[in-house]
KOLVOGU-326975 format. One record per residue (C-alpha): x, y, z; residue in one letter. Coordinates in steps of 0.05 Angstrom, whole numbers, plus 5000, padded with zeros to 4 digits. Example, Ala and Ser with C-alpha at 12.3 -4.5 7.8 and 13.67 -1.06 7.14 Angstrom:
2
524649105156a/527349795143s/
END
This chain:
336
451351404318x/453152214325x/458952424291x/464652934312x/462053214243x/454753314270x/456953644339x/460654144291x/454754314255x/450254384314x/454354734353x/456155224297x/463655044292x/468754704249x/470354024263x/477154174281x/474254614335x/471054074364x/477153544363x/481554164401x/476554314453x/476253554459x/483553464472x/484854074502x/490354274453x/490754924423x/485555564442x/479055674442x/474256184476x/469756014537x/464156124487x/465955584442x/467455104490x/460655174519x/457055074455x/460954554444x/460054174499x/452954374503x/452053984428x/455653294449x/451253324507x/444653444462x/446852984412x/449552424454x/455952384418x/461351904454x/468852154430x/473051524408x/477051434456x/481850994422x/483751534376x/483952094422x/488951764455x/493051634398x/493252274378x/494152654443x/499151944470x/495551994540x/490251594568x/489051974625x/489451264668x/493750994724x/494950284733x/495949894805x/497949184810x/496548884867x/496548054892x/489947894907x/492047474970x/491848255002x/484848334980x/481248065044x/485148595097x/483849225123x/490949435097x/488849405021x/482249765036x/486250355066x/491050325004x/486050244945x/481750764983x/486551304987x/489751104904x/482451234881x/481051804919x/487552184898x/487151974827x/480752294820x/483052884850x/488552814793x/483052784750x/485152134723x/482351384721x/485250814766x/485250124733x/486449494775x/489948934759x/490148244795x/497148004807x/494847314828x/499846814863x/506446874833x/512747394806x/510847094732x/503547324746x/505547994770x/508348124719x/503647964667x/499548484699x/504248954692x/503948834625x/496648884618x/496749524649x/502349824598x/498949504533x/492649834559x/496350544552x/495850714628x/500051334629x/504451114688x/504450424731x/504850304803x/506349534839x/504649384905x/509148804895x/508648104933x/513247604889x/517348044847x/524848084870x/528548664867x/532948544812x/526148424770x/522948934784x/529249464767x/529749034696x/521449154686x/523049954702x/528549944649x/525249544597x/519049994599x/518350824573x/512450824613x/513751104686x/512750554736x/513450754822x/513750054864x/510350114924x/513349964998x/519549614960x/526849954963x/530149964898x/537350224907x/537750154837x/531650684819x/532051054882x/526351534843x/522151054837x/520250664900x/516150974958x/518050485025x/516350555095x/523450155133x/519249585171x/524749425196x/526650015227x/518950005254x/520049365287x/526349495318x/523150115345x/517049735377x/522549275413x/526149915439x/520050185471x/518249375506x/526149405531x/525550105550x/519549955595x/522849405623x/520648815577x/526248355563x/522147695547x/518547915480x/514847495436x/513547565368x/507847275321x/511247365253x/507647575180x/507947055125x/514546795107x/514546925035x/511947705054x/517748195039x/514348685091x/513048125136x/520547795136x/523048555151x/517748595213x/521747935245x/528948185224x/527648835266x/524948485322x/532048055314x/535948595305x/533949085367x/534448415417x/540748315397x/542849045409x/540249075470x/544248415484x/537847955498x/538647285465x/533847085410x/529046605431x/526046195372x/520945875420x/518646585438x/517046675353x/511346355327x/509146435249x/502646715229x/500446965156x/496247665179x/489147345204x/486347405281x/485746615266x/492446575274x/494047045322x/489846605367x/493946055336x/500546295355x/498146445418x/496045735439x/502845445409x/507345975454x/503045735515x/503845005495x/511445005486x/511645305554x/514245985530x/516146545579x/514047265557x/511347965587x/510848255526x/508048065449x/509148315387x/504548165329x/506448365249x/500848705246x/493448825290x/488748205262x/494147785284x/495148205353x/486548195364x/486547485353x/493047435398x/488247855455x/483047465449x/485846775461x/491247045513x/483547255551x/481046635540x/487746305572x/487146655630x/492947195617x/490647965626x/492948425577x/496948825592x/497248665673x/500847995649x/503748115580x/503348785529x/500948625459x/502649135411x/500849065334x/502249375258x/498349855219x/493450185265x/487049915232x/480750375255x/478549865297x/485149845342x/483050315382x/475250075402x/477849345415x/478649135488x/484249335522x/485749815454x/490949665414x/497649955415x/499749985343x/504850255299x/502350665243x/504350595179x/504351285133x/498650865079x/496051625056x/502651955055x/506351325015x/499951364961x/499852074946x/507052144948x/506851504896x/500851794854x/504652534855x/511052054829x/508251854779x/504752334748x/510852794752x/514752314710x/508752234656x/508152934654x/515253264667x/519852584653x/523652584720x/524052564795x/528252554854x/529852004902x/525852064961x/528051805037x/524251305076x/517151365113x/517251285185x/512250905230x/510051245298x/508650765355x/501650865373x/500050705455x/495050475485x/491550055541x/494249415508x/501049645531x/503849705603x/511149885635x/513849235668x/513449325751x/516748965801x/
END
């Protein structure tokens, strides 16, 4: 195996000029640098990694923890996309870690992640409550940014689109067009972004003065399956509705299809709208009305986060992200 010792000699240099143009500490000309590099590559060396980070304390690696029950949807595709992409542009490495089925799990992979040395941690968190994932943030010298979680507690370091405020905006728009019976095909129950989809939809009826219906709610957990699903159990409890709202668009494109297949036109007979304006939203038939979620502005404002606080050691609070009601053919002003 090639020593540091045997670069040095064939490139001309001291071995201490090869360990700074390594790590990038200290000066060296243009020159140098390119003999250097031009002897690791002729000589095959591999730098050890282990102590290069030792001695420079940086990795060079971000972490992401993520439940694997998100794996499957378009949602996580969009996310994990956009983390790699930016991280690279960071020039940094993006490790993975499975948070499996439950807060304990989560947080073992947190841990993974900061015994590994990633520089700085983000958690797209699924079981973790609030209260333990501020305890993880101040247990830990390692920066860590939760993802799509508000932590008034670490206001710096949380990124969060309000869902709730989403939601409640979808139902403003149905009432505005003169929609008053609205259904709504809710996320899975033990979903944080999926209980604060159904408390908007609860909250803007209410202000608007239209009683809450719980035969016009039906549950769901995110596939078309049961979109179709929730569809045929509205229809067979009889429920009323021009309009439906579905926590996000699987549900909403499996909602479509069976409301078709019932013999209800969308959106002649009821409106469908839908969450997170997948790319196939708008080539479905009639297209989706969706509300997008900010996915590429919540990442790189996370990744930016975080590598500001490994870096510099600090960072501001930051306000909410907005989603922006997307229409389409799906959706139709009530006549008549």
């Amino acid at each position: 195996m090639t020593t540091m010792l045997e670069v040095a000699k064939r490139a001309g240099v001291s071995k201490a000029t090869v360990s700074r143009v390594l790590s990038g500490n200290g000066y060296t000309s243009q020159e140098t640098r390119d003999r250097v590099f031009q002897a690791i590559e002729e000589s095959g060396y591999r730098p050890n990694l282990v102590a290069r980070q030792l001695a420079t304390k940086n990795t060079q690696t971000l972490g992401l923890v993520v439940t694997n029950t998100l794996y499957h949807g378009v949602y996580f595709s969009e996310l994990l996309s956009h983390a790699a992409r930016m991280t690279e542009e960071r020039g940094r490495q993006l490790i993975l870690a499975d948070g499996k089925h439950s807060a304990d799990e989560e947080r073992q992979a947190i841990q993974y992640l900061l015994d590994s040395r990633c520089d700085g941690v983000m958690i797209y968190p699924r079981f973790l409550s609030i209260e333990e994932m501020d305890e993880i943030i101040e247990q830990h010298p390692q920066p860590i940014m939760v993802l799509n979680r508000r932590l008034p507690r670490h206001p710096a370091h949380c990124v969060y689109a309000d869902q709730q405020a989403a939601a409640a905006a979808v139902v403003d728009t149905l009432v505005a067009m003169g929609h008053r019976e609205i259904a709504f095909i809710a996320g899975s129950a033990d979903s944080p972004t999926g209980v604060e989809r159904l408390a908007g939809y609860r909250e803007a009826l209410i202000r608007h003065g239209i009683p809450v219906q719980d035969a016009l709610i039906a549950p769901g957990r995110w596939t078309p399956a049961c979109g179709a699903a929730a569809v045929s159990a509205l229809l067979a409890r009889g429920a009323r509705f021009s309009a439906l709202v579905a926590s996000n668009d699987d549900m909403a494109i499996g909602a479509i299809k069976r409301l078709h297949e019932s013999g209800v036109a969308v959106p002649d007979a009821v409106s469908v709208v839908g969450f997170d304006d997948i790319a196939l939203a708008p080539y479905v038939i009639p297209s989706l009305a969706s509300v997008k979620m900010p996915v590429t502005g919540m990442i790189q404002e996370t990744i930016s986060r975080l590598i500001t606080m490994v870096e510099e050691g600090g960072s501001d609070a930051l306000p909410s992200f907005s989603g922006t009601l997307i229409r389409r053919d799906s959706l139709r002003r009530l006549t008549g």
